[in-house]
N, C-alpha and C positions, 0 to 999 in steps of 0.2 A: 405754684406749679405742681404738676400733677404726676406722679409715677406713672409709668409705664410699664407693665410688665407682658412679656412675651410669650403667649401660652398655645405652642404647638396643639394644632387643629386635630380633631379627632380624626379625620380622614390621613395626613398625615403620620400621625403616631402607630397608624394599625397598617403601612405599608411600609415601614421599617423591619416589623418581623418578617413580612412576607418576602421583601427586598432581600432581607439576609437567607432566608430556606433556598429560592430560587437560584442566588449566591454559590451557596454551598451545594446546590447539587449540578451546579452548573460543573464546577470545580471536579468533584467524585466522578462525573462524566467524562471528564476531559482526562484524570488521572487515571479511569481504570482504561482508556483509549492506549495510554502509555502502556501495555502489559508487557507476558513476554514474549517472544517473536514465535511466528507463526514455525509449525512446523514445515511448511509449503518449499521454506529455504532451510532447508540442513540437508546435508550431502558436503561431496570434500570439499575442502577449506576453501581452492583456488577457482575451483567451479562456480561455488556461492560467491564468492566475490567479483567475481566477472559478470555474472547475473546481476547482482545489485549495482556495479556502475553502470551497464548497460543495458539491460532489463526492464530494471522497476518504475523505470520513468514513464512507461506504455502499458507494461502487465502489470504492475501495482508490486508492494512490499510482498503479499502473499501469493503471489500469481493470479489472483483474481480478477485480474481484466481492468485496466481502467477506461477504455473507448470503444467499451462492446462487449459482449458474450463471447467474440470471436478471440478477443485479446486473452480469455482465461485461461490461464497453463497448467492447473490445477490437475490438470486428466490429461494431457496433449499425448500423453502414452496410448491412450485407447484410440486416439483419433488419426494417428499417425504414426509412422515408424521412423524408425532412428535416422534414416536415410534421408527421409522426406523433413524430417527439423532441420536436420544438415541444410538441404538445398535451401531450406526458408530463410537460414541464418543468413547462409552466404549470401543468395539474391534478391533477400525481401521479396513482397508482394506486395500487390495491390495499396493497402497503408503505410507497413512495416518497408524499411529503407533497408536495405543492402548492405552487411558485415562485413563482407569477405575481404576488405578494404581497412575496417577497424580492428578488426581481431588475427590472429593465428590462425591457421589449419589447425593445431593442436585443440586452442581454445572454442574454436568452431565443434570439434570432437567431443571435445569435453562438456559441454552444453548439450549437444546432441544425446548424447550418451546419458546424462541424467534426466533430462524434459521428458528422453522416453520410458522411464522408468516412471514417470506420474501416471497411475492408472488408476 
């Protein structure tokens, strides 16, 4: 009877390395994804956190819009004034649904009051 020995094909053996490069930068991709947080949220403590539970799920972690150009908060200073975020909070528009139901007057304020300082 006859040995058999099992000798990985050349085509196989040279998409191992490749396997693993593609691998590893998949990885460095994904970790430098993880950095550190954007500046877009810093402002006081209880503002940015009311932004991020009810916020980012529309505007994105950096305010940068997730369902449009329209959605970007990034500048909403230049486009609008303190007053006119107000009323958007409280009554929504058009996509955006209606606060003034989830949140405080205060925290209606307080969101207002920083959105319009993004300029």
């Amino acid at each position: 009877m006859e040995d058999f020995v099992i000798i990985p094909s050349y085509r196989q053996a040279s998409l191992r390395p490749l396997l693993s490069l593609l691998l590893s930068i998949l990885a460095i991709l994904l970790l430098s994804a993880c950095g550190s947080p954007s500046n877009a949220l810093e402002g006081p403590a209880e503002v940015v956190q009311i932004a991020r539970s009810a916020c980012i799920s529309c505007h994105g972690s950096e305010l940068q819009g997730k369902m449009g150009p329209e959605t970007n908060l990034q500048h909403v200073g230049k486009r609008l004034s303190k007053e006119q975020i107000a009323r958007q909070i409280r009554k929504g528009g058009e996509s955006m649904p209606a606060f003034e139901s989830r949140l405080t007057a205060e925290e209606i304020e307080g969101l207002a009051s920083w959105l319009s300082g993004k300029k």
